[in-house]
Backbone as CSV, one residue per row, in Angstrom:
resi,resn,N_x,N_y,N_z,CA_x,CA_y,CA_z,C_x,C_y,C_z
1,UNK,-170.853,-19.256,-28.397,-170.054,-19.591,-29.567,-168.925,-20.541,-29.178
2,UNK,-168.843,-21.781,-30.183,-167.771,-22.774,-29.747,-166.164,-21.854,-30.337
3,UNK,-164.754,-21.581,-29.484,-164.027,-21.682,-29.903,-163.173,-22.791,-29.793
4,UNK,-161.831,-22.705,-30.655,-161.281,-23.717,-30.945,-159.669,-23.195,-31.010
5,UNK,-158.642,-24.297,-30.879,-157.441,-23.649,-30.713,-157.039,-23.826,-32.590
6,UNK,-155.949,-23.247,-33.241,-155.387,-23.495,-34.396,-155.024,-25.229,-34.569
7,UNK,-154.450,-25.829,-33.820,-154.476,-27.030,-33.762,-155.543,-28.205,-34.416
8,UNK,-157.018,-27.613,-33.553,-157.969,-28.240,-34.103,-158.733,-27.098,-35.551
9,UNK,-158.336,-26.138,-35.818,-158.904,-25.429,-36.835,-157.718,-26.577,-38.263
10,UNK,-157.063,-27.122,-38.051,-156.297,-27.769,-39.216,-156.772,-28.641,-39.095
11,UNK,-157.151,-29.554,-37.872,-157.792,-30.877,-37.901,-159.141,-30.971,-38.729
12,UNK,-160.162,-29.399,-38.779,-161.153,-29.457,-39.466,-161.056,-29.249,-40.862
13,UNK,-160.212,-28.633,-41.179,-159.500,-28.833,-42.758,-159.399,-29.898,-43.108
14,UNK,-158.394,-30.692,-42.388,-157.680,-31.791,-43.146,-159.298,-32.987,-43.085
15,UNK,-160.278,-32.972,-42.277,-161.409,-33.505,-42.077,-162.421,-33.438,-43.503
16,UNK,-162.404,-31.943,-43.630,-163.100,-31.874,-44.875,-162.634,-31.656,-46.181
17,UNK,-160.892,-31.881,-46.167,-160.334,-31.757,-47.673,-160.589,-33.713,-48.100
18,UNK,-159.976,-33.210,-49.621,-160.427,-34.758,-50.402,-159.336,-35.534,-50.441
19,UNK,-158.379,-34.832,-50.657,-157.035,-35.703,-51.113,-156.213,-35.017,-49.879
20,UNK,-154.350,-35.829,-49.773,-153.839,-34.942,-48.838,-152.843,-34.555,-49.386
21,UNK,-152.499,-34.106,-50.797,-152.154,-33.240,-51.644,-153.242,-31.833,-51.912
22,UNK,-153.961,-31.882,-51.445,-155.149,-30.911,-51.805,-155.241,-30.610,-50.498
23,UNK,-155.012,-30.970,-49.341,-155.068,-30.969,-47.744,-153.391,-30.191,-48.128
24,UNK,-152.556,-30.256,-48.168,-150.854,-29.361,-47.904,-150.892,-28.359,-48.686
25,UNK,-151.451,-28.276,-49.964,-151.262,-26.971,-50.930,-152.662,-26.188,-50.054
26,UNK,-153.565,-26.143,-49.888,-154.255,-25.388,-48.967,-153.726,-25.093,-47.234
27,UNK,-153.486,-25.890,-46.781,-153.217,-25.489,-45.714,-151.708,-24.779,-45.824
28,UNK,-151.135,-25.148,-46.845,-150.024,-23.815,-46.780,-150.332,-21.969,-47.039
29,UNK,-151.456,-22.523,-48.255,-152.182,-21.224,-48.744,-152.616,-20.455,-47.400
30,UNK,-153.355,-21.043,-46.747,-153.651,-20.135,-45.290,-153.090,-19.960,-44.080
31,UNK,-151.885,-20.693,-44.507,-151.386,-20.586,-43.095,-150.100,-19.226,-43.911
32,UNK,-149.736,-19.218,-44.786,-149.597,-18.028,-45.453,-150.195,-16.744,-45.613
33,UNK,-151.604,-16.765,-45.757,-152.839,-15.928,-45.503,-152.829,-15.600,-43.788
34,UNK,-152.769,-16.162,-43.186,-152.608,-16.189,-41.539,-151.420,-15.285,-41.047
35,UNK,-150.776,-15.334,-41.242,-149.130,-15.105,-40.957,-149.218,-13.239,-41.627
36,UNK,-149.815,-13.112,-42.613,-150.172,-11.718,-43.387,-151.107,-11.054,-42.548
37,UNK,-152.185,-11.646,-42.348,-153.604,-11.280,-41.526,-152.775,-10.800,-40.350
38,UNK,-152.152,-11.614,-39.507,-151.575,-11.236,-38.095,-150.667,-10.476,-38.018
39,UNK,-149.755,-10.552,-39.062,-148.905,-9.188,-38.725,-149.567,-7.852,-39.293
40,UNK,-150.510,-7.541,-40.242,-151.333,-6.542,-40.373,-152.249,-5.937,-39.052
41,UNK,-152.821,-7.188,-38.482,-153.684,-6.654,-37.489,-153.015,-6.339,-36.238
42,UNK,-151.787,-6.796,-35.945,-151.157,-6.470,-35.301,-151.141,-4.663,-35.109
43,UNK,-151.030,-4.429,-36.624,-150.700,-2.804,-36.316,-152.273,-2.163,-36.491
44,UNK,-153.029,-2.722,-36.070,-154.421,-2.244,-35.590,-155.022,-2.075,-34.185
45,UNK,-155.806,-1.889,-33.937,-156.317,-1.697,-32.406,-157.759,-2.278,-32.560
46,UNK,-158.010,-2.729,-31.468,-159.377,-3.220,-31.261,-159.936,-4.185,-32.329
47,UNK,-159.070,-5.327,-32.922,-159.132,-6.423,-33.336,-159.239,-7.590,-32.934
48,UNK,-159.932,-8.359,-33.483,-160.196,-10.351,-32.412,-159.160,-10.969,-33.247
49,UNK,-158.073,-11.135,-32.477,-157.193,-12.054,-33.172,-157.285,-13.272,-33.133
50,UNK,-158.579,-13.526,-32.374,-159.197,-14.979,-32.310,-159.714,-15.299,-33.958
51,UNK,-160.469,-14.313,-33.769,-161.083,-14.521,-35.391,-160.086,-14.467,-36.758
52,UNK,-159.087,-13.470,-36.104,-158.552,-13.139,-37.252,-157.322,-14.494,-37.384
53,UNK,-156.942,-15.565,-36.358,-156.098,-16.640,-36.535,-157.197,-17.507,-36.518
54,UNK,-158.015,-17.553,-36.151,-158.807,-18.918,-36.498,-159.820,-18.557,-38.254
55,UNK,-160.019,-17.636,-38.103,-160.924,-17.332,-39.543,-159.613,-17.494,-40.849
56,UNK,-158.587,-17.118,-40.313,-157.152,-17.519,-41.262,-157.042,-18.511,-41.829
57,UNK,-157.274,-18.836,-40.991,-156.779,-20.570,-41.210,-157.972,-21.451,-42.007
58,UNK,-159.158,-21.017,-41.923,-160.404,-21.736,-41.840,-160.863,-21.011,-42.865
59,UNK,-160.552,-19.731,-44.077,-161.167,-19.042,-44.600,-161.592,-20.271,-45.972
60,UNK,-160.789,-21.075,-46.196,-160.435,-21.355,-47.536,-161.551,-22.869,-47.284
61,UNK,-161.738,-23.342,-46.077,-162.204,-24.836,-46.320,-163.454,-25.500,-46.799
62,UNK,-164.146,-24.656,-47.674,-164.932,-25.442,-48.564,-164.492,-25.065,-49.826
63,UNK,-163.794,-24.791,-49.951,-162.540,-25.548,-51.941,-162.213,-26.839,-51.868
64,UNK,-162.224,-27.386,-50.966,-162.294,-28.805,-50.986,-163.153,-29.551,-52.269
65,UNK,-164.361,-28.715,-51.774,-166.134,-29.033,-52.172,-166.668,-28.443,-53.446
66,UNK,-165.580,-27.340,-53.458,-166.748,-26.319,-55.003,-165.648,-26.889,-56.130
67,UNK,-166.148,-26.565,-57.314,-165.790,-26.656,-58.704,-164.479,-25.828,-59.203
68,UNK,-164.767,-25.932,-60.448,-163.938,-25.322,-60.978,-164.884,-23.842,-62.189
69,UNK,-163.540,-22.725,-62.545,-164.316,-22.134,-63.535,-165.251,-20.870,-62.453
70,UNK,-166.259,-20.821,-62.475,-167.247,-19.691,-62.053,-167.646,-20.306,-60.655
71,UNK,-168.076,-21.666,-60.661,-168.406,-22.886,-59.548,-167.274,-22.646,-58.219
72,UNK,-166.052,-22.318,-58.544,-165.159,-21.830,-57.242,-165.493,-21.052,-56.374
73,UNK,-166.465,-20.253,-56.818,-166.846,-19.051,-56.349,-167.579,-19.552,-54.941
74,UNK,-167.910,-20.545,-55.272,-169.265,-21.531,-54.411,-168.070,-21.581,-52.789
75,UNK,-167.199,-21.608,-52.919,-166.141,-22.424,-51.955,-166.401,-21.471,-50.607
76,UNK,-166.617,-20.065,-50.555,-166.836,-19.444,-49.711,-168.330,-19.494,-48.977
77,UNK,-169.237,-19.839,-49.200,-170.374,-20.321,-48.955,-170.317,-21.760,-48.350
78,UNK,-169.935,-22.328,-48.932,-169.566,-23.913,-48.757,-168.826,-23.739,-47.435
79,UNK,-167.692,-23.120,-47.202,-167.045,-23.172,-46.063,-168.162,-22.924,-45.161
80,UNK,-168.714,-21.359,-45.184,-169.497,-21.016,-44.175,-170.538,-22.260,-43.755
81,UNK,-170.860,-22.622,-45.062,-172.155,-23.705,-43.978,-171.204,-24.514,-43.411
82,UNK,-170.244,-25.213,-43.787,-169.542,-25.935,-43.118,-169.070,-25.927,-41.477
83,UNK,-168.540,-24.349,-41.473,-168.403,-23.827,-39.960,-169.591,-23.551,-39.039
84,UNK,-170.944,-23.180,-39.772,-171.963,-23.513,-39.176,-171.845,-24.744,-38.539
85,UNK,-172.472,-25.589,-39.669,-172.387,-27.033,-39.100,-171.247,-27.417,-37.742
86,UNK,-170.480,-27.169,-37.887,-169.491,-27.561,-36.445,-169.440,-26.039,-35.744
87,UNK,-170.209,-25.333,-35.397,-170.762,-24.507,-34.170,-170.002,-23.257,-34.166
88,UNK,-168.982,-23.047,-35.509,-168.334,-22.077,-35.852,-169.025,-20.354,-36.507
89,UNK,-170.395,-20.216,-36.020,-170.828,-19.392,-36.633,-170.898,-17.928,-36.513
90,UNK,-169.494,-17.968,-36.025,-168.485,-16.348,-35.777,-167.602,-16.255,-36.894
91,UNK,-167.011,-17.255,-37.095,-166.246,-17.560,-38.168,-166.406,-17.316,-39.758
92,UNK,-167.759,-18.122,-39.427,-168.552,-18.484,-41.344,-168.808,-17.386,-42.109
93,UNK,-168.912,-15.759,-41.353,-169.172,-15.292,-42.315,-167.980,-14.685,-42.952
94,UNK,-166.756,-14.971,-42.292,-165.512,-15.228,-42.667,-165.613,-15.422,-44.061
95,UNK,-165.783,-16.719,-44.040,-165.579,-17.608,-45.483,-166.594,-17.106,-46.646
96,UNK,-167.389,-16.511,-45.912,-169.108,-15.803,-47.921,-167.920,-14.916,-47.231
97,UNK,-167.281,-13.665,-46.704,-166.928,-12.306,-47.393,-165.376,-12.490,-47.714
98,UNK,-164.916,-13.485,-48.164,-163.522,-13.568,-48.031,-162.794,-13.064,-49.641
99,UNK,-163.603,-13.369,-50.758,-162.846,-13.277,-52.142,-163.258,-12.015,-52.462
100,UNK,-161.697,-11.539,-53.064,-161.412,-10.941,-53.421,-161.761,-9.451,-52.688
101,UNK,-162.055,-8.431,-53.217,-162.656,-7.266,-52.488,-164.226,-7.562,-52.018
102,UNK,-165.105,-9.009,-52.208,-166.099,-8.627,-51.982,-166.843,-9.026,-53.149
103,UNK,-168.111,-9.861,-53.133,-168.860,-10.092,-54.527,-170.285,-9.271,-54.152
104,UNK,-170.730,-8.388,-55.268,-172.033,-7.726,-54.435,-173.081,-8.188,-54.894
105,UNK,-173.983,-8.190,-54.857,-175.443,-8.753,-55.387,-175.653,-8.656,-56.754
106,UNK,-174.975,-6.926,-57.008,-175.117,-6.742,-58.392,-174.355,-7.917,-59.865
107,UNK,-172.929,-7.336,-58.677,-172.605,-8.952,-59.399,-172.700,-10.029,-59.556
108,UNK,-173.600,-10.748,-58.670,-173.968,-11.817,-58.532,-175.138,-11.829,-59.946
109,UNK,-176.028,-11.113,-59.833,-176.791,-10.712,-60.981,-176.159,-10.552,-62.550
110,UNK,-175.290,-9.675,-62.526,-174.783,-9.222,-63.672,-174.264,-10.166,-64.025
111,UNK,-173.344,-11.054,-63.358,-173.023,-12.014,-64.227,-172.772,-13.199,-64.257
112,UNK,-174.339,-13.393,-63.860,-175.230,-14.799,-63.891,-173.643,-15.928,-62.814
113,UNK,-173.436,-15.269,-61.930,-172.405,-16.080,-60.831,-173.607,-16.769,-59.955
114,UNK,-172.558,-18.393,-59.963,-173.703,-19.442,-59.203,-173.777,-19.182,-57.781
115,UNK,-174.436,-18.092,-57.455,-174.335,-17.775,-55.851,-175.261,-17.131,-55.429
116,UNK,-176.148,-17.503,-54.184,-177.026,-16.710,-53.904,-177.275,-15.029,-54.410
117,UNK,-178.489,-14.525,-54.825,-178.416,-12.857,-54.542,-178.465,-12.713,-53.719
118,UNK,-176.960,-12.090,-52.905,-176.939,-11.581,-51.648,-175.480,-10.609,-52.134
119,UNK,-175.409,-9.846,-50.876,-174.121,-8.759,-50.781,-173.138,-10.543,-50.038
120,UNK,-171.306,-10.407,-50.643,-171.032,-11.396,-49.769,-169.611,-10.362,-49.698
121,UNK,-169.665,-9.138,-48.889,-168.565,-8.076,-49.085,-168.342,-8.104,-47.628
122,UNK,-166.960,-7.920,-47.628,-166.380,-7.979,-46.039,-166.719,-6.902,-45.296
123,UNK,-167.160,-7.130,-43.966,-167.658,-5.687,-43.187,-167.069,-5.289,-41.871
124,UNK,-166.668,-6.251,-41.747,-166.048,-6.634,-40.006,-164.568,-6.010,-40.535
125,UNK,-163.892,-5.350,-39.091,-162.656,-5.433,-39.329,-161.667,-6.287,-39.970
126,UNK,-162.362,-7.597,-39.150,-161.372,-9.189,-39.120,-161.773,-9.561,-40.373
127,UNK,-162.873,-9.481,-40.830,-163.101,-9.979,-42.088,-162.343,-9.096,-43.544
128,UNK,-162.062,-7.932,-43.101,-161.252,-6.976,-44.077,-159.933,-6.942,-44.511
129,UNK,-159.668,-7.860,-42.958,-158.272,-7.703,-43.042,-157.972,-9.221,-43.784
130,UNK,-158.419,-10.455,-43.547,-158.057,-11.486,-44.179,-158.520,-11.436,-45.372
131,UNK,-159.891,-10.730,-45.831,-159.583,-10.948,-47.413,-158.686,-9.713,-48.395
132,UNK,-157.547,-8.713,-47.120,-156.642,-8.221,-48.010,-155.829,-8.835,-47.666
133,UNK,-155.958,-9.902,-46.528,-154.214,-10.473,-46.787,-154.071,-11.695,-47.752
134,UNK,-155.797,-12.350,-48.183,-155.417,-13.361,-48.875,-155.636,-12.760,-50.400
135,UNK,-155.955,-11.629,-50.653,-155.154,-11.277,-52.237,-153.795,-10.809,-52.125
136,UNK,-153.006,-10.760,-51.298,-151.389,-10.725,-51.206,-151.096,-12.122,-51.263
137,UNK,-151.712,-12.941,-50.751,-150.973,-14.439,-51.069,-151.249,-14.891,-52.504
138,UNK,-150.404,-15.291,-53.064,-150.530,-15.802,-54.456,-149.758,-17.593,-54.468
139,UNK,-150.835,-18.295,-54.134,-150.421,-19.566,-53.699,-150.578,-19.177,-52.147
140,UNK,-148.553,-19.604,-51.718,-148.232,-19.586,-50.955,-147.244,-18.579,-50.810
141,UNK,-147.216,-17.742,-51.469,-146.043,-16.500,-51.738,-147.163,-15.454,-51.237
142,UNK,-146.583,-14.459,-50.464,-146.743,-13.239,-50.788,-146.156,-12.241,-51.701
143,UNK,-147.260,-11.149,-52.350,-146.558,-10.468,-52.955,-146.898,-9.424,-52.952
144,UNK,-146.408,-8.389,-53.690,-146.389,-6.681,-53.129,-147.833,-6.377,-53.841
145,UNK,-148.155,-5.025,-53.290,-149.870,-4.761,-53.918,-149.950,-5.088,-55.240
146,UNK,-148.886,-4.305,-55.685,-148.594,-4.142,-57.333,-148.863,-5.380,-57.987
147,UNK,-148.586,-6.302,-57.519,-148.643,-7.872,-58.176,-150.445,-8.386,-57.870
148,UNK,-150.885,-7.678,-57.021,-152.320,-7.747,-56.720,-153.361,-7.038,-57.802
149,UNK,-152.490,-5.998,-57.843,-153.399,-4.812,-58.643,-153.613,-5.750,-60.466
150,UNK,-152.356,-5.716,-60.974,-152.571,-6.498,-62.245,-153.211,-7.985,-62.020
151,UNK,-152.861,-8.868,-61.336,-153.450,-9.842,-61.341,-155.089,-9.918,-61.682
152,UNK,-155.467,-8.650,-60.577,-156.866,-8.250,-60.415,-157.317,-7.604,-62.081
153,UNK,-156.568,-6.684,-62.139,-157.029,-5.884,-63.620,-157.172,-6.828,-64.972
154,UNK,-156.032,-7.823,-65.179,-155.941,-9.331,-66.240,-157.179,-9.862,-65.901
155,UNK,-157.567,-10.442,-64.392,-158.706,-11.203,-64.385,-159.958,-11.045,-64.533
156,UNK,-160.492,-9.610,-63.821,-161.657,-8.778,-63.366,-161.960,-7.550,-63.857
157,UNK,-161.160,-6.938,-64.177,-161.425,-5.329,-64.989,-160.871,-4.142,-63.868
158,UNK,-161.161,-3.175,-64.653,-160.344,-1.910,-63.611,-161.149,-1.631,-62.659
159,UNK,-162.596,-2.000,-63.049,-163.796,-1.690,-61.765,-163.065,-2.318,-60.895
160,UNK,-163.047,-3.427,-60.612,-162.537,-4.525,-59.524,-160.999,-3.938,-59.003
161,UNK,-160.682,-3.434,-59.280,-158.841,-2.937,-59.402,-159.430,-2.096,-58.546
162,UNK,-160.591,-0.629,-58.560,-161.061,0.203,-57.538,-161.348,-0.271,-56.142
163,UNK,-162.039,-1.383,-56.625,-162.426,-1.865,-55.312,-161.392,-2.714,-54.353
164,UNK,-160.770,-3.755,-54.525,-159.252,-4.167,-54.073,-158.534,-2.596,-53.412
165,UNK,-158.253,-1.495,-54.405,-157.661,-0.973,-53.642,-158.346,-0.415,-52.700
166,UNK,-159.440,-0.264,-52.897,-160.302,0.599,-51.596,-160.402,-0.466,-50.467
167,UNK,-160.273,-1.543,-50.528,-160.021,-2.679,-49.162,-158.758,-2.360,-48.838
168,UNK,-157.683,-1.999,-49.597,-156.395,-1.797,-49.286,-156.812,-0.853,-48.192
169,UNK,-156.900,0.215,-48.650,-157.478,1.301,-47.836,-157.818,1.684,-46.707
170,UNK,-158.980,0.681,-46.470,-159.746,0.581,-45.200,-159.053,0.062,-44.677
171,UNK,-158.322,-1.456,-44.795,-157.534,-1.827,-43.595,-156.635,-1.133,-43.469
172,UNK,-155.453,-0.060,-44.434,-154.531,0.379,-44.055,-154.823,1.957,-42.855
173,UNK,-156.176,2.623,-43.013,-156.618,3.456,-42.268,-157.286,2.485,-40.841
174,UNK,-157.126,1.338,-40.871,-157.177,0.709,-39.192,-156.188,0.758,-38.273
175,UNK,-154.747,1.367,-39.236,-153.663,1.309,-38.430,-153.698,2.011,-37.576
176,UNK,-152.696,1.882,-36.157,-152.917,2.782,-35.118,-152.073,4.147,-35.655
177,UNK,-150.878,4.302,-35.874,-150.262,4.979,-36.471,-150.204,5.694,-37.568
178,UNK,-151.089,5.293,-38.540,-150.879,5.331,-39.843,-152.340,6.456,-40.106
């Protein structure tokens, strides 16, 4: 597996974003998402903080590429082939399990979402922990669960509100302490 330092994980961003207004509002978004991820995993044990600072940084980079509307959804897929393509394929599945709590097949089905039928739900530690730290980022802000929970319930329904918190969950039972 090729790794790479953070340095060049922005160089591959800024490579595959379109504009470089669309290159700074993303790379703030994750380097915000990053900064959450690492001090969470911090209070974990037996975590790749390789993955978890390079998959940080790198979760978001095919939004460059997807749409708008239902088509966004595409952006996590898009990344992954992307990190394929440049030899990142520790990373990629980073980017399919990154939104939100997890999209499952069913949903992919149920409601006709432009995305393979497949499970694209986080399973890995590292992968659990960045897609709960990037529903705390809102933009480039973090914000408290509470601001997660409604956001989620307005957009997605209370089903989805179960599931968010049950990612809460799991990563917060990774703590060493806790």
């Amino acid at each position: 597996m090729r790794t790479i330092s953070e340095e060049e994980a922005i160089s591959l961003l800024k490579k595959y974003s379109n504009s470089e207004e669309s290159f700074k509002r993303v790379l703030e978004h994750v380097k915000a998402v990053q900064r959450a991820a690492v001090r969470i995993a911090e209070k974990c044990k037996g975590i790749d903080m390789y993955k978890i600072k390079i998959g940080s940084l790198l979760h978001d980079i095919g939004r460059f590429s997807s749409g708008l509307g239902k088509e966004r959804l595409k952006h996590g897929i898009i990344g992954a082939e992307i990190l394929r393509k440049e030899g990142l394929e520790d990373i990629a599945p980073i980017c399919e399990r990154h939104i939100g709590a997890g999209i499952s097949k069913e949903d992919i089905i149920m409601q006709e979402l432009p995305l393979p039928a497949r499970d694209f739900i986080p399973i890995t530690k590292e992968e659990k922990i960045i897609a709960h730290a990037d529903n705390l980022i809102f933009g480039s802000t973090e914000k408290g669960f509470d601001a997660v929970i409604e956001r989620f319930r307005k957009e997605l329904g209370e089903e989805y509100v179960k599931r968010v918190t049950k990612l809460k969950d799991d990563v917060e039972g990774m703590y060493e302490n806790g």
